[in-house]
N, C-alpha and C positions, 0 to 999 in steps of 0.2 A: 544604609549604603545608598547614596546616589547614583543613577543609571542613565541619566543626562547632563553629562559632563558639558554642554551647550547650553545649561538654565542655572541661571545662579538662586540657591536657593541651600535651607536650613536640613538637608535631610540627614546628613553626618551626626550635626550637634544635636538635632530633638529626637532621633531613632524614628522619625513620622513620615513616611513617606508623601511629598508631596503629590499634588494633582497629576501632573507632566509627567512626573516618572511611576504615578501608580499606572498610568494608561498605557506605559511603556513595560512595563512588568507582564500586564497582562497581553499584550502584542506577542509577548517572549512565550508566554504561558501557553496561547495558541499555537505558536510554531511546535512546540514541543509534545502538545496534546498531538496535533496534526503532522507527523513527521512525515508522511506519502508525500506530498506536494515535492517537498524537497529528494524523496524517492524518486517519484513520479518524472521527476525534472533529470535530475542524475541517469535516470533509466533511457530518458528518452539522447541524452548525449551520448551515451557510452553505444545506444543501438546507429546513431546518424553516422556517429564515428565506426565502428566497423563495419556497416553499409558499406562508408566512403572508402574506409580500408580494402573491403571487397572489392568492389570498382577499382580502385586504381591497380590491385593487385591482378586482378583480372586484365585492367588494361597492359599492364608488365607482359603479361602473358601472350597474348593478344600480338603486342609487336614485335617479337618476335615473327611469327606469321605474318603478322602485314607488310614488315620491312621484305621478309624474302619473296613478298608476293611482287612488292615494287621492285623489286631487281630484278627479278624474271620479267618481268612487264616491261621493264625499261630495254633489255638486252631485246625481246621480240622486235619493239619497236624502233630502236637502233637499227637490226637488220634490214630489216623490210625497207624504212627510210632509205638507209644506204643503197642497198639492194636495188631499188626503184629509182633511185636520182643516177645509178649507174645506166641505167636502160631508159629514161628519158633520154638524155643527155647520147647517149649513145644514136638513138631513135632519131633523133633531133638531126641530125648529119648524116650526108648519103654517103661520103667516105667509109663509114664505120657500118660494118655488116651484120648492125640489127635494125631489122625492119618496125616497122609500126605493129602487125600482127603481134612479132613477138614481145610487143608492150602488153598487149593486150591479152593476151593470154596469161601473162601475169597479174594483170588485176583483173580478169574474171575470176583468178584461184584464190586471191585475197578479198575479195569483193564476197564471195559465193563464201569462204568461211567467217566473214564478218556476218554477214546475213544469218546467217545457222548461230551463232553465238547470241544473236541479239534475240532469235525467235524461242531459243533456247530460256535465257534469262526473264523473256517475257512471260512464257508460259511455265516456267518451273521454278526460279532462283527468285522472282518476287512475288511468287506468290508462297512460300511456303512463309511458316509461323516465326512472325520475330524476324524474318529478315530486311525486313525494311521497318523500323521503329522510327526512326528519323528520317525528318526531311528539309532540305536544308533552303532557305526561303528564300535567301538572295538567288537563287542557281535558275536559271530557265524563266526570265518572267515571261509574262502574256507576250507581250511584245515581241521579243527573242523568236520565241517558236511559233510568231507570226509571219516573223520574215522570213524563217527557216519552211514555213509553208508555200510561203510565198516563188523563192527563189526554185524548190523544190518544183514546183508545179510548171515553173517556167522551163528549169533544163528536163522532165520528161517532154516537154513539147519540142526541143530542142533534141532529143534523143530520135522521137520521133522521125524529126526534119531527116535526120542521119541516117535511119533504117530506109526512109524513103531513097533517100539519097543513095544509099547503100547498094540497093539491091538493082540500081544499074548497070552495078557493075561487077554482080558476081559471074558473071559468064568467063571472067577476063579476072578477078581479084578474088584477095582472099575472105571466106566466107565468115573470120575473124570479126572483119569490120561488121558483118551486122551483126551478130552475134553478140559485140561485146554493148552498142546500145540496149540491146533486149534486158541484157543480164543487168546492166546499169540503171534501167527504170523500175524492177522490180528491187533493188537496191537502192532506190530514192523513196518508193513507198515502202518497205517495211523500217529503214531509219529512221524516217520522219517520224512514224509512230513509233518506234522507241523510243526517242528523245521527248515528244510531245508529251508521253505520258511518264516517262522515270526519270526527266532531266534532274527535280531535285532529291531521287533516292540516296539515300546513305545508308548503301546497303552492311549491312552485320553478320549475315550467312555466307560461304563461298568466295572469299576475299580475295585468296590469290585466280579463283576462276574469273575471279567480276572484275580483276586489275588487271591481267591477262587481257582478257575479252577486250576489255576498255583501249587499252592501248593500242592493240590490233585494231579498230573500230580510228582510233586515233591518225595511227600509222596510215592507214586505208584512203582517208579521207586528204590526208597529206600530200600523198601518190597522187591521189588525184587531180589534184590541186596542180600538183607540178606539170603532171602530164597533159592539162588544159592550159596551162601558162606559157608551155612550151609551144603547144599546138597552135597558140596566137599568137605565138611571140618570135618563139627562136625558131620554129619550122616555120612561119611566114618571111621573114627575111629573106630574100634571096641578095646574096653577095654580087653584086657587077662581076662581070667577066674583064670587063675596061675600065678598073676606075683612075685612068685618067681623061676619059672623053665622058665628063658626067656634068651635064647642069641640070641647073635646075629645074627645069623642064619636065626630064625624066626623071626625080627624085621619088616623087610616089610610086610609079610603076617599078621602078626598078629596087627597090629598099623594101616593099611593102607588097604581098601577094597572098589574096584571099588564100583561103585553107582548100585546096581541092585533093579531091580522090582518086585513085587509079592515075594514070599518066596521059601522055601523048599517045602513046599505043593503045591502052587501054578507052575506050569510048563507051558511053553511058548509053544505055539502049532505050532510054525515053527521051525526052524533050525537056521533062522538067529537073531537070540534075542542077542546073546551074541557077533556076530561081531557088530552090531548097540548100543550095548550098552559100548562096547569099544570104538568106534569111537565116538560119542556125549562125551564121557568123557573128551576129549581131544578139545574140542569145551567148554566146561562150561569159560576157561579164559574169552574170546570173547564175550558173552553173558552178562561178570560181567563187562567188563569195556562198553560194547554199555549203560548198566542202570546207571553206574556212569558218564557216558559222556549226556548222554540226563537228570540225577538227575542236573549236573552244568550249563547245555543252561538253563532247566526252571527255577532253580534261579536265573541265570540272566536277564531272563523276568520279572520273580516280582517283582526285584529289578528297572526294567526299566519302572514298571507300573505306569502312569501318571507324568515321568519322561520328561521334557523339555530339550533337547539336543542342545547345541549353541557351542561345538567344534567339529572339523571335521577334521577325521584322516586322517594320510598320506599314499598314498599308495604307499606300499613297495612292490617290486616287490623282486622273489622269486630271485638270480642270483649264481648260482654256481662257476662261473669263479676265478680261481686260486686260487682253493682250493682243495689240492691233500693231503696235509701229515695228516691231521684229517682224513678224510674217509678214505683213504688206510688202516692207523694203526686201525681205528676204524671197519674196517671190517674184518682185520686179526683178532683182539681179538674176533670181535662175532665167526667168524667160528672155531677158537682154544676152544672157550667157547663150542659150541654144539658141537663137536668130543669130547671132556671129559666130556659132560652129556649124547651125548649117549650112550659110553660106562660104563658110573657108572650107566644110569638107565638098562641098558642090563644087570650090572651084581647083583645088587640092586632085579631083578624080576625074578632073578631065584628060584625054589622052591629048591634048591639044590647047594650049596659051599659051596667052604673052607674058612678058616678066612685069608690065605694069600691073597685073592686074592679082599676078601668084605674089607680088611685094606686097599690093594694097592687103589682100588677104590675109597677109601673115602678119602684117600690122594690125589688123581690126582685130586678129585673135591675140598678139602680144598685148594690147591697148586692153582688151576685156579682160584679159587676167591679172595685168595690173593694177584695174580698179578693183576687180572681186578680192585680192587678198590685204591688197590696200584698206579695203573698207573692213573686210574682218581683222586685218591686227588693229585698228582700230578702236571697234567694237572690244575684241579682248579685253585691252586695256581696261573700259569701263567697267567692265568686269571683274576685271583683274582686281581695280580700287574699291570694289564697292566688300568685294572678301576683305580688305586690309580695314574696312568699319564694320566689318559683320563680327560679334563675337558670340556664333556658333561654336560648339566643342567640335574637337575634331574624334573621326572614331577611332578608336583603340583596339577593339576585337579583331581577332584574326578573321580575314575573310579571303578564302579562296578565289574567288570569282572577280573579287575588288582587285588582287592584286594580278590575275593575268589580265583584267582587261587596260591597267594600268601597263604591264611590261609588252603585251603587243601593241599599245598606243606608242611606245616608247622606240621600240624594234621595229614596228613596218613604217614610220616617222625616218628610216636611215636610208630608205630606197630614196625617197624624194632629195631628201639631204646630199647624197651620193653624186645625182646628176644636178641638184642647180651649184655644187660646188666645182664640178666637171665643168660647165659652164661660166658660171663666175671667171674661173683661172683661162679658161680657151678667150673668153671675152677680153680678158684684161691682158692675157699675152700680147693679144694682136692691136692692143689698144681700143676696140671697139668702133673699129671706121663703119662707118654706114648710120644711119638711123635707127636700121634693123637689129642690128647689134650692140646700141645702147637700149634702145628698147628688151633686147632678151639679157641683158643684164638688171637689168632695172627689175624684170621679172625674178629672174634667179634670185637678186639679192631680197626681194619683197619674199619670197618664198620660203627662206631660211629664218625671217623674221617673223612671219604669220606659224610657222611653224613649233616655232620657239614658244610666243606666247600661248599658242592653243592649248599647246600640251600642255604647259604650268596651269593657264584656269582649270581646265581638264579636269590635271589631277588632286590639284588644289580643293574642285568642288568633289570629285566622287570620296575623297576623306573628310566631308563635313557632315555632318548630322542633320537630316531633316530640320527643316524649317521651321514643324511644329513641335519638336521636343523643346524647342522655346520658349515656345507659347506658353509650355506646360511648366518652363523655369520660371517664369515669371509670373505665374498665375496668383493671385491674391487668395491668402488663407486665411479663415477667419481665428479669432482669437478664441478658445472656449472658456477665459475665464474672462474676455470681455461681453456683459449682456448684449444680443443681438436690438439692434432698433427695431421696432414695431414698424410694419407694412404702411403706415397712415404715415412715419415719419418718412419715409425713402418716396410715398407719392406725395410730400409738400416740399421737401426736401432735394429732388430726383437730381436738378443741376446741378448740385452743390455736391452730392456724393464722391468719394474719391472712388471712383470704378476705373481710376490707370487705363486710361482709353490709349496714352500718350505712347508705349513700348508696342505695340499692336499695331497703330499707326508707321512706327518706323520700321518697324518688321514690314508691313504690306507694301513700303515703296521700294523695300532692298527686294523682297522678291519680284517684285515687280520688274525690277529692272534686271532682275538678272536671267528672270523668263521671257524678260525681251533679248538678251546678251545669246542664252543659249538657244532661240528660234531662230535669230539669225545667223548665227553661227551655222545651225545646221541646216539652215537652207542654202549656205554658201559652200558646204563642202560638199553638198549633193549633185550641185553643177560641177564643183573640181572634179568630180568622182563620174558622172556624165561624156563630158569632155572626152579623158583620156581613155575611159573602157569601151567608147563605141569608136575610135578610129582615127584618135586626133593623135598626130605626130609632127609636132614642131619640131623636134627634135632631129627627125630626119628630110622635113620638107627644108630648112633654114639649113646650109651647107658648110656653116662657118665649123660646128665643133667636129663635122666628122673630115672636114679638111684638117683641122689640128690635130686631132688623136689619129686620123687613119679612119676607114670604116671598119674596120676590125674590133678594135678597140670600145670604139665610142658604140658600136651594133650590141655589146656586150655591156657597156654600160647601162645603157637603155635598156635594154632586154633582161637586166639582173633587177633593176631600181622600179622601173614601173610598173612593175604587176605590185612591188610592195607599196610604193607608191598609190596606188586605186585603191588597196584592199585600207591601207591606212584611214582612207577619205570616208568610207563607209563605219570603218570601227569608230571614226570621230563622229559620225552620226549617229549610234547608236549610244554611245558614252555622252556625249551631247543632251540625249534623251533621258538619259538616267540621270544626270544635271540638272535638268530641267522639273522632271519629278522633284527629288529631294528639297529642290527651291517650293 
């Protein structure tokens, strides 16, 4: 019988088994003396398979719990939102008879049981056995919860200012207001170390307590947000009494009015009430983005709640080297940027000038915003094309983190949008008479366009793949069935060798340009983000759009768009960063 139907050969006709198929006989002979292997092999599939059986069955099981844990989560957190945006909003206008106390006294009761949940979680729920098996590597980098140290350290100093400030006026006001700073810096340092240290837990024990918790933690942080946004925003506004005896003149003073304490009636029983309450005003940006930076760590814990993690990130190391013409230009534009808003907020706060000089001002700041986003859609572009010759893989895994920082790039991108459309349309009704008012068009519409591209490189780059899993695709392999050359031939030979220097090379000029693309980028949104959080208000100093909407209207546009507006400016610097890694 023949047993290599692949060798032509006599073994049928002479009964003799040829060479080939006697070596093939005895192959067979072995397997069969030897049957464990193919045991051994069988055994081990049938155990991976209902391992994996377990597992998933277990996971069935599992979500059941998890899901009811996210509904309960979700419904706390709904309330409390709702809850709390009814009592800003309320707080916010002296018509309506809730006071600020009674804001406050509501988030000291949500504050004081967020605090108790996290100290809870720290000291029992992660440490017991097995509850934190996984951790999820994109969630919290160094970075993250440097700035979340950062802003943190800045609004207790700002908490401070308040209690100082505060306690002016307790002879005459309510003892609320100091009270609820005390409670709020003792809740700035124990979240900070919550998030510092379990931002990437993917906790497995106590699921519906840890999604619960998390969302309250969420919720809390949101409140707060609103209720500091309000505080600069919509309880700074004071509405004219007259507006039809309104120029330009009084625009700042009458549109725009620090945050003070206690009333007319009420007087501060020291001296320094009004330096501390100047200084904390200029600390409220800090304070707004530490709540929105610690609101995105805890959704991305709950999104990580009973989460099994089986990919494992690469670590990018941070590397500045030959990167000069992004930060050079990116830092001339910031310092060109604050030299024209200090001197348009200098001349903006005076209670006294002429209109030559409040036009010149609002020109030099229309003029500088027009080059800054002029020069980043710009820059985008190059960007933009150098992705359309990059072929990096895009990533495919599910990643939590990837996708809210992509849907808040997308959502706080609507507040800017909002008002330079507001704009646009008020400019173009009136046809744009004045200089000034093709100038705030020319702005508006540069804004909707630098907008647009940011966000596509943006999101374009945080779904590409590091740079070096490239390197790693294209790496040269050697041959095992071709002989290696001898070390004496590669040192007579060394030139000549094919070592593909040529893919490494074009790899180093893409990132190169693209870690100049996002340097400058993110130095340009850090003056956007400058500007409007410490006190710039074109919007209400320049009288064309709140004469077309009304002040009513267009107070409300303003006051709804720019808090999203700034916070957008900062998540583009942060997502910028993570850009610039992966390159």
């Amino acid at each position: 019988m023949c047993l290599n139907s692949g060798y032509q050969c006599n073994c049928l006709t002479t009964g003799n088994l040829c060479e080939p198929c006697r070596t093939r006989a005895e192959d067979m002979g072995t397997e069969e003396v030897n049957p464990s292997n193919h045991m051994n092999a069988a055994g081990q599939e049938k155990r991976a398979s209902e391992s994996e059986l377990n597992i998933s069955s277990s996971n069935v099981g599992n979500d059941h719990g998890r899901n009811w844990g996210w509904v309960l989560s979700g419904i706390i957190c709904v309330n409390i939102l709702i809850l709390g945006c009814v009592l800003v909003v309320g707080s916010a206008y002296a018509d309506i008879h809730i006071t600020t106390p009674n804001l406050q006294v509501f988030l000291i009761i949500i504050i004081l049981l967020t605090s108790i949940w996290m100290v809870y979680y720290s000291v029992f729920t992660a440490r017991e056995e097995n509850a934190v098996n996984y951790k999820d590597a994109h969630a919290g980098p160094v970075w993250l919860r440097g700035g979340l140290v950062l802003f943190g350290l800045l609004g207790i100093i700002m908490d401070i200012f308040k209690i100082v400030s505060y306690v002016g006026y307790l002879h005459c006001d309510s003892a609320v207001k100091v009270a609820f700073p005390v409670v709020q810096i003792a809740f700035i340092i124990v979240q900070t170390y919550f998030l510092w240290f379990h931002a990437k837990d993917c906790v497995q024990l106590q699921k519906n307590t840890s999604s619960c918790g998390l969302m309250l933690t969420l919720s809390t942080n949101l409140v707060l947000w609103m209720f500091a946004v309000a505080d600069e925003s919509v309880h700074q506004t004071v509405v004219p009494e007259d507006l039809t005896n309104i120029t330009k003149l009084s625009f700042r003073s009458l549109y725009i009015s620090k945050a003070g304490y206690g009333d007319d009636k009420c007087k501060c029983s020291h001296t320094s009430c009004s330096i501390f309450n100047q200084t904390y005003f200029y600390l409220y940006p800090f304070n707004i983005e530490y709540s929105i930076f610690a609101s995105a760590m805890a959704y991305i814990m709950w999104k990580n709640v009973g989460r099994v993690v089986t990919e494992y990130a690469h670590h990018i190391k941070f590397r500045f080297e030959g990167i000069f013409i992004g930060p050079i230009f990116g830092l001339v534009l910031v310092f060109a940027g604050l030299g024209t808003f200090i001197v348009y907020e200098m001349e903006m706060q005076k209670e006294h000038h002429d209109n030559h000089k409040t036009d010149h001002a609002l020109m030099m700041h229309f003029v500088m915003n027009i080059v800054i986003v002029s020069l980043m859609s710009a820059v985008t572009v190059i960007g933009s094309v150098i992705y359309r010759v990059d072929h990096r893989d895009r990533v495919s895994q599910k990643n939590p983190t990837r996708n809210l920082d992509v849907g808040l790039l997308v959502g706080a991108s609507l507040g800017q949008f909002i008002i330079s459309y507001f704009s646009i349309v008020a400019m173009v009704a009136t046809e744009a008479k004045g200089y000034l008012s093709r100038l705030n068009l020319a702005w508006a519409i540069m804004m909707v366009v630098q907008l647009v591209l940011q966000n596509i490189f943006i999101i374009e780059g945080l779904h590409r793949e590091p740079f070096h899993e490239v390197d790693e695709s294209v790496a040269v392999f050697a041959n095992p069935y071709v002989p290696e050359p001898s070390k004496d031939h590669y040192s007579h030979e060394g030139s000549n060798t094919n070592t593909n220097p040529h893919p490494e090379h074009k790899l180093l000029w893409k990132r190169r340009v693209l870690k100049e693309v996002c340097m400058f980028l993110l130095l340009g949104n850090i003056i956007l983000w400058i500007m409007p959080a410490f006190g710039a208000r074109p919007q209400f100093d320049y009288s064309m759009e709140s004469e077309f909407y009304k002040f009513n209207i267009w107070a409300a546009v303003v006051n709804v768009g720019l808090p999203f507006g700034i916070f957008y400016r900062m998540h583009a610097v942060a997502s910028l960063f993570e850009v610039f890694l992966n390159a």
